[in-house]
C-alpha positions as CSV (number, residue, x, y, z in Angstrom):
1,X,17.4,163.5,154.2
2,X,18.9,164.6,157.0
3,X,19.3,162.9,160.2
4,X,18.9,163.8,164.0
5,X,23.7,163.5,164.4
6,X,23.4,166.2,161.3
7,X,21.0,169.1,163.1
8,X,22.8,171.7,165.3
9,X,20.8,172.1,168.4
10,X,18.8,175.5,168.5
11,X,18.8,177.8,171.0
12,X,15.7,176.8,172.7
13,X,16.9,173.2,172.4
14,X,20.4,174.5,174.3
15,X,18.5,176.2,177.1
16,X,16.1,173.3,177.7
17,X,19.3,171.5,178.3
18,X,20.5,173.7,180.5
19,X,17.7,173.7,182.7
20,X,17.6,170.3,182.5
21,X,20.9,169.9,183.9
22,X,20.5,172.9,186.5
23,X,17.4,171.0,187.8
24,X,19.4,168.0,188.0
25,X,22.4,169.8,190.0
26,X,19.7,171.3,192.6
27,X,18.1,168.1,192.9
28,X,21.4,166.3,193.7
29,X,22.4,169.1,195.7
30,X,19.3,169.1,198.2
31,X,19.2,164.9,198.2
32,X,22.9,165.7,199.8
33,X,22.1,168.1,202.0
34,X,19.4,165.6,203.8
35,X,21.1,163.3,203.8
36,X,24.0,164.8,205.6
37,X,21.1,166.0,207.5
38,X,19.8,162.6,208.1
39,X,23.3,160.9,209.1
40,X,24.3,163.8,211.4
41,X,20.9,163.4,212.9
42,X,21.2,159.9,214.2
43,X,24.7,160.1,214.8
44,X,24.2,163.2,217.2
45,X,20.8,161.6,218.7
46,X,23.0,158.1,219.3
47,X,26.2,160.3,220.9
48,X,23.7,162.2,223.2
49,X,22.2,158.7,224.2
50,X,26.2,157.9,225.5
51,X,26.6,161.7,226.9
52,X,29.0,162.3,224.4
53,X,28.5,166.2,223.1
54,X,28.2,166.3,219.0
55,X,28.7,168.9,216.8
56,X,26.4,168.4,213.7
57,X,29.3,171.1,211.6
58,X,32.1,169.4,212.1
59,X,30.5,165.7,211.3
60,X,28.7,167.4,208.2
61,X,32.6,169.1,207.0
62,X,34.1,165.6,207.9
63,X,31.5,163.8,205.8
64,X,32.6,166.0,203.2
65,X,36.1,165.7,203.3
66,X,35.8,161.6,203.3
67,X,33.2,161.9,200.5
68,X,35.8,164.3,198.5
69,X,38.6,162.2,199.2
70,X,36.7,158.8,198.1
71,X,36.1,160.4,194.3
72,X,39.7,161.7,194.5
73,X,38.6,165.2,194.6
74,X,40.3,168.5,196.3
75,X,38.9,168.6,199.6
76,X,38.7,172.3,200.4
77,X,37.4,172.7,197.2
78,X,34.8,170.6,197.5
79,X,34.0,172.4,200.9
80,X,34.5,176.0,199.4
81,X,32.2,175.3,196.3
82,X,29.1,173.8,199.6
83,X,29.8,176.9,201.7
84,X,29.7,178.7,198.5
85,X,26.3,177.4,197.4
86,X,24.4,176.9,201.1
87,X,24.7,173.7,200.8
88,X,27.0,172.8,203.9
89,X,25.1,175.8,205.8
90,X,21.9,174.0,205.6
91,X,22.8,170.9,206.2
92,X,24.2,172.0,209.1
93,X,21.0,174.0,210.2
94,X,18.6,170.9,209.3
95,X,20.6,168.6,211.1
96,X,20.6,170.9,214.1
97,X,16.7,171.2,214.1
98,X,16.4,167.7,214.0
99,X,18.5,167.3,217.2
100,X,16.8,170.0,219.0
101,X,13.5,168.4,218.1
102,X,14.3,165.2,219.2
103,X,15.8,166.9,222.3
104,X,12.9,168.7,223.3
């Protein structure tokens, strides 16, 4: 009898994997961008409160570089691969609404 280590996967098998771990890349992906969201939000809000101009871009591409450089990662790739993918974009833009909301 054979067991489950002796079957090859088939090729539905593979591509439900490979869903699987797409959804899990997006999901990781968009709990990031909020969050980067989130932070610059409050940051920006608390800066404004102390008339101190904030520019939700560069604190989103600094969070990045300090995240990158934490895991020992390449920096600008790390950035390149976000612009790439939207990711930094709309962080950027979310966290930008949010202060304009909160401004209004």
């Amino acid at each position: 009898m054979q067991g489950s280590d002796d079957m090859e996967p088939t090729p539905l098998a593979a591509a439900r994997a490979r869903q699987e771990r797409e959804v899990a890349t997006m999901h990781a992906l968009t709990s990031m961008e909020y969050a980067l969201a989130r932070e610059a939000f409050h940051v920006g809000s608390a800066l404004r409160r102390a008339g101190i101009v904030f520019d939700p871009a560069t604190f989103v591409a600094l969070r990045v570089l300090e995240a990158s450089l934490a895991e020992l990662a390449d920096p600008s790739c790390a950035l390149d691969v976000l612009v790439g993918n939207g990711s930094l974009g709309r962080s950027i833009e979310l966290a930008a609404d949010l202060l304009a909301r909160d401004a209004a």
